[in-house]
Backbone as JSON Lines, residues from 0, in Angstrom:
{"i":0,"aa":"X","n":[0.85,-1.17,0.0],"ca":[0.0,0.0,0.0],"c":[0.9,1.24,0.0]}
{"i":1,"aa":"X","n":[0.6,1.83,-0.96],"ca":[1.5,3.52,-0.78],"c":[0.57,4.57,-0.35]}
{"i":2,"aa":"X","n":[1.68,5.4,0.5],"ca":[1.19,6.61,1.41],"c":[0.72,7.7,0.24]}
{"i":3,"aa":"X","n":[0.18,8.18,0.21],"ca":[-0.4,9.39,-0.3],"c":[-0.2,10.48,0.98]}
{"i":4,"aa":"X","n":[-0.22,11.77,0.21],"ca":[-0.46,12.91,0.67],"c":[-1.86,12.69,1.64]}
{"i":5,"aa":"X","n":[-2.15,13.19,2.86],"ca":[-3.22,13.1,3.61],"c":[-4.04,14.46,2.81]}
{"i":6,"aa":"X","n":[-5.47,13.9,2.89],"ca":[-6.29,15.03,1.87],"c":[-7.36,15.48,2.7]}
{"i":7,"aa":"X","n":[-7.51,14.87,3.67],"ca":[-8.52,14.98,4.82],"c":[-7.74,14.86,6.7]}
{"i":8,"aa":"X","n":[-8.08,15.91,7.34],"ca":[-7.79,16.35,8.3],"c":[-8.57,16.15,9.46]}
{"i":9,"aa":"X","n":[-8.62,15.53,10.46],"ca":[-9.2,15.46,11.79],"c":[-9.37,14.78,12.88]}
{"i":10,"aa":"X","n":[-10.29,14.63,13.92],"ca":[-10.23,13.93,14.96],"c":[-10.8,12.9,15.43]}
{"i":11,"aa":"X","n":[-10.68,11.78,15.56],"ca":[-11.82,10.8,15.86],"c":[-11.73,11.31,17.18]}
{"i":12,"aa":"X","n":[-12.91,11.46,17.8],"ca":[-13.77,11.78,19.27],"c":[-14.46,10.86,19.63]}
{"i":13,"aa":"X","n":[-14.15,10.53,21.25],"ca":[-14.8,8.74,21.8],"c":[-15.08,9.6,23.22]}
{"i":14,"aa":"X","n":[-16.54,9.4,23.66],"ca":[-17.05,9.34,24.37],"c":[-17.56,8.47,25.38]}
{"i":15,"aa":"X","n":[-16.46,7.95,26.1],"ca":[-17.04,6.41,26.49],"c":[-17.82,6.33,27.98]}
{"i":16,"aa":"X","n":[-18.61,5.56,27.54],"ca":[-19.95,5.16,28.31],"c":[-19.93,3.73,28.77]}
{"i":17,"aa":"X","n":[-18.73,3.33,28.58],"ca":[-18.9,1.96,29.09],"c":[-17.37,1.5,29.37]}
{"i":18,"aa":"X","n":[-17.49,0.62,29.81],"ca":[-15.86,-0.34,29.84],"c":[-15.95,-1.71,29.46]}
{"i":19,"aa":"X","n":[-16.15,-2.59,29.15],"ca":[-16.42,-3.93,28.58],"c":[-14.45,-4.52,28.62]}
{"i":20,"aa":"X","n":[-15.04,-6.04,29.41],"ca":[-13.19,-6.85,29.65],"c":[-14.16,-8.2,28.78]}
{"i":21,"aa":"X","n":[-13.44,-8.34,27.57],"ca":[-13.88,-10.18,27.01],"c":[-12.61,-10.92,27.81]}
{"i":22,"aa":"X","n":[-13.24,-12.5,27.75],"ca":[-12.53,-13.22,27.96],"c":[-10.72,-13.39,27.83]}
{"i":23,"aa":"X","n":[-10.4,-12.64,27.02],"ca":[-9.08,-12.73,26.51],"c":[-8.28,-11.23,27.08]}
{"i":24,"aa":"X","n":[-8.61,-11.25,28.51],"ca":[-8.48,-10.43,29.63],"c":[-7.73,-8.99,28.78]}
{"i":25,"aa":"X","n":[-9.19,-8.35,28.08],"ca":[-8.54,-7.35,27.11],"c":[-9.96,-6.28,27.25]}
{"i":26,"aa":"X","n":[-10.42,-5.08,27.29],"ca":[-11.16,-4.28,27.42],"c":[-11.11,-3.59,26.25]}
{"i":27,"aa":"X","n":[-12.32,-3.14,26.55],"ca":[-12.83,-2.42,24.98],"c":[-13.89,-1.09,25.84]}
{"i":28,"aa":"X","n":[-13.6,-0.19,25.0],"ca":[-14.79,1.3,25.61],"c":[-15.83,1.07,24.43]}
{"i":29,"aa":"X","n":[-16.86,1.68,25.23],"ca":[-18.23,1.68,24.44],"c":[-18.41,3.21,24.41]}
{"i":30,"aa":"X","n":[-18.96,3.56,23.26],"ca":[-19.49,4.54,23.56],"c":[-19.61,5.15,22.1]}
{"i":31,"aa":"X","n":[-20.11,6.84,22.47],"ca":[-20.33,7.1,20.93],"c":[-18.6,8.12,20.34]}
{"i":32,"aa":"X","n":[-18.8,8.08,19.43],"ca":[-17.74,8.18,18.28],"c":[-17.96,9.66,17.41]}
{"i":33,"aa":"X","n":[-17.52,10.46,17.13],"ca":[-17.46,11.36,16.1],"c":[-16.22,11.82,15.55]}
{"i":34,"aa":"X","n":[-16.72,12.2,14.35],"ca":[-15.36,12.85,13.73],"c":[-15.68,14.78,13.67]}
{"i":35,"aa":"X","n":[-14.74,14.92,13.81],"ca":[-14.24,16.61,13.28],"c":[-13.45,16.75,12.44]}
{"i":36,"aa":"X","n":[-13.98,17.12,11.57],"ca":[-12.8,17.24,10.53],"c":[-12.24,18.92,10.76]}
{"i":37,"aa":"X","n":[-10.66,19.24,10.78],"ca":[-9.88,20.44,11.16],"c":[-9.23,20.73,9.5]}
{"i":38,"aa":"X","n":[-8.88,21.88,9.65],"ca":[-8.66,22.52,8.21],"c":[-6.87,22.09,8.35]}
{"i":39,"aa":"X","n":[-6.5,21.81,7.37],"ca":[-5.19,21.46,7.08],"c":[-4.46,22.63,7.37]}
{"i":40,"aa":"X","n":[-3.39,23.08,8.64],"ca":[-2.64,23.89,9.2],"c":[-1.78,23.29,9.95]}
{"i":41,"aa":"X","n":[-0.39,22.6,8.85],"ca":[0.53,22.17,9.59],"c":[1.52,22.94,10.66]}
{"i":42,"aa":"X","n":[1.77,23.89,10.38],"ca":[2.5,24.72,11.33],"c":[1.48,25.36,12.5]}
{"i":43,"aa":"X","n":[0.5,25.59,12.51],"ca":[-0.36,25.69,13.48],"c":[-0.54,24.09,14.54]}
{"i":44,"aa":"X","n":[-0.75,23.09,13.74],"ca":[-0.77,22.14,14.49],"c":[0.58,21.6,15.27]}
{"i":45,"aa":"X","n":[1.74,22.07,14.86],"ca":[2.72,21.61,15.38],"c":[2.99,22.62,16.33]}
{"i":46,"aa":"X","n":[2.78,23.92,16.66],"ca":[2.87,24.36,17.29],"c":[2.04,23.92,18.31]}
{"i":47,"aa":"X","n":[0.58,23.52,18.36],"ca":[-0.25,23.07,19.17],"c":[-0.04,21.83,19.71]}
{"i":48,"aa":"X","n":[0.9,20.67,19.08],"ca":[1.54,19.54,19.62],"c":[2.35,19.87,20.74]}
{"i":49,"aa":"X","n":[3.52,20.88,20.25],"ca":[4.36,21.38,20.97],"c":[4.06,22.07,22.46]}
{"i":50,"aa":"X","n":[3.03,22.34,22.51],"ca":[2.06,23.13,23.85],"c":[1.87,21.62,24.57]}
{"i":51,"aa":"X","n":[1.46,21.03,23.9],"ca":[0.76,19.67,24.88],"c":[1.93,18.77,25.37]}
{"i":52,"aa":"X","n":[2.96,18.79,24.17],"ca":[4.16,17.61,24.84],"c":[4.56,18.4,26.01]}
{"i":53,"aa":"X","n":[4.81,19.81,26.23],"ca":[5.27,20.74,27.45],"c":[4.5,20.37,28.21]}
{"i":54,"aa":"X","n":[3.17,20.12,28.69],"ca":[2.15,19.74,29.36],"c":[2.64,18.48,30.12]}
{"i":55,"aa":"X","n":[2.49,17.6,28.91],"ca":[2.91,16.16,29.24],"c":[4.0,15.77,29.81]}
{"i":56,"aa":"X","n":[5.16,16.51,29.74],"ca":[6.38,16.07,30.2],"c":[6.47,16.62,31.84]}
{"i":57,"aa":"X","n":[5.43,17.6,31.81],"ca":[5.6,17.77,33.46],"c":[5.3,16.72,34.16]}
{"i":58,"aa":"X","n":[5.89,17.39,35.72],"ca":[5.58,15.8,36.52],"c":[4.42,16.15,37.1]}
{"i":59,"aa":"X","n":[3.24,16.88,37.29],"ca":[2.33,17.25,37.26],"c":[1.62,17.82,36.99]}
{"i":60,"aa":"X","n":[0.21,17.9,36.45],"ca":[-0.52,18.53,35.9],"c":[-0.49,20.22,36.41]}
{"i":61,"aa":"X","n":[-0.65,21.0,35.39],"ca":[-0.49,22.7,35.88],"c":[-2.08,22.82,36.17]}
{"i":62,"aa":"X","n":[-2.23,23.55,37.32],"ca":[-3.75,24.14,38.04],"c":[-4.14,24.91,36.76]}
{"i":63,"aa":"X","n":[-5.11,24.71,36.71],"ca":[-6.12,25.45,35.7],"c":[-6.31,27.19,36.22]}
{"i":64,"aa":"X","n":[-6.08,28.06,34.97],"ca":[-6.17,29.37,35.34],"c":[-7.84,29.77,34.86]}
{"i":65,"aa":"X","n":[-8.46,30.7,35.34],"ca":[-9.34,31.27,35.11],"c":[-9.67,31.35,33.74]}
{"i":66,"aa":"X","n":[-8.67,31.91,32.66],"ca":[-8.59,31.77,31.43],"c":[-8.39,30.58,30.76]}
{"i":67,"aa":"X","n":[-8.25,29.76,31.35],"ca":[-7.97,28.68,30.82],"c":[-9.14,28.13,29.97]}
{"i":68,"aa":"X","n":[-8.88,28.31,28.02],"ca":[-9.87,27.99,27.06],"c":[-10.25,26.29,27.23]}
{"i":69,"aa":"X","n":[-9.49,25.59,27.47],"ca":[-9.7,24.23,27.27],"c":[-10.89,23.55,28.56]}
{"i":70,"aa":"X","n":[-10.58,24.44,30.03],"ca":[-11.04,24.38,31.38],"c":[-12.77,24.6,30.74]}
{"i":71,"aa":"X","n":[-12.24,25.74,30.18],"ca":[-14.21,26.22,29.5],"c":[-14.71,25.29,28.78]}
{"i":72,"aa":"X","n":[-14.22,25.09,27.95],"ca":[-14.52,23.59,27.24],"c":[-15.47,22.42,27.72]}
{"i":73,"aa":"X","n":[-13.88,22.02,28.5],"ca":[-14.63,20.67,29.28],"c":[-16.05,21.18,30.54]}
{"i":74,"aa":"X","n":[-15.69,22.13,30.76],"ca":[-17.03,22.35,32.11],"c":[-18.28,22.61,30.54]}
{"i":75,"aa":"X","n":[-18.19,23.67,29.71],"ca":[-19.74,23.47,28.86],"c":[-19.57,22.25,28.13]}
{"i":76,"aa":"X","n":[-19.37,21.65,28.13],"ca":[-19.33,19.78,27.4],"c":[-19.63,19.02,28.26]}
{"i":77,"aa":"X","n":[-19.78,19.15,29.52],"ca":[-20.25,18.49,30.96],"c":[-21.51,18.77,31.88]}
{"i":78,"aa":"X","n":[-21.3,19.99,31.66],"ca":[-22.37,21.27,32.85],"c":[-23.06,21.85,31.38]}
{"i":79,"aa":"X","n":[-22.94,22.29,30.57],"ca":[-23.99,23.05,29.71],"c":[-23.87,24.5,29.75]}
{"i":80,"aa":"X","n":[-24.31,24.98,28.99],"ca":[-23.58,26.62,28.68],"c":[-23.61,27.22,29.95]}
């Protein structure tokens, strides 16, 4: 199979609602699924990688500031506008 140029951009999104273990002591999430598709902006996205590996490499999570866009996010995606 040869790679092509990627022509489509985005996120699979999993919402899971469940936890499910089969026999073959292996788990699986249930739940629902969407895509977003994001506009092709490689240098924007690498800059936005670059924010999160800084994140990640701490040895603990940074307290959420007042401004914090992502904090807003998750509370109206949870709690509602």
């Amino acid at each position: 199979m040869a790679l092509k140029p990627a022509t489509h951009l985005g996120l699979v999104c999993v919402e899971p609602s469940d936890i499910r273990e089969d026999p073959g002591a292996r788990i699986a999430y249930v739940g629902e699924v969407s895509w977003i598709e994001m506009p092709k902006d490689e240098p924007g996205f690498m800059a936005f990688a670059g924010e999160v590996i800084k994140i990640l490499a701490q040895p603990e999570p940074p307290l959420p500031g007042p401004g914090c866009e992502y904090c807003a996010y998750w509370r109206r995606s949870r709690l509602g506008p």
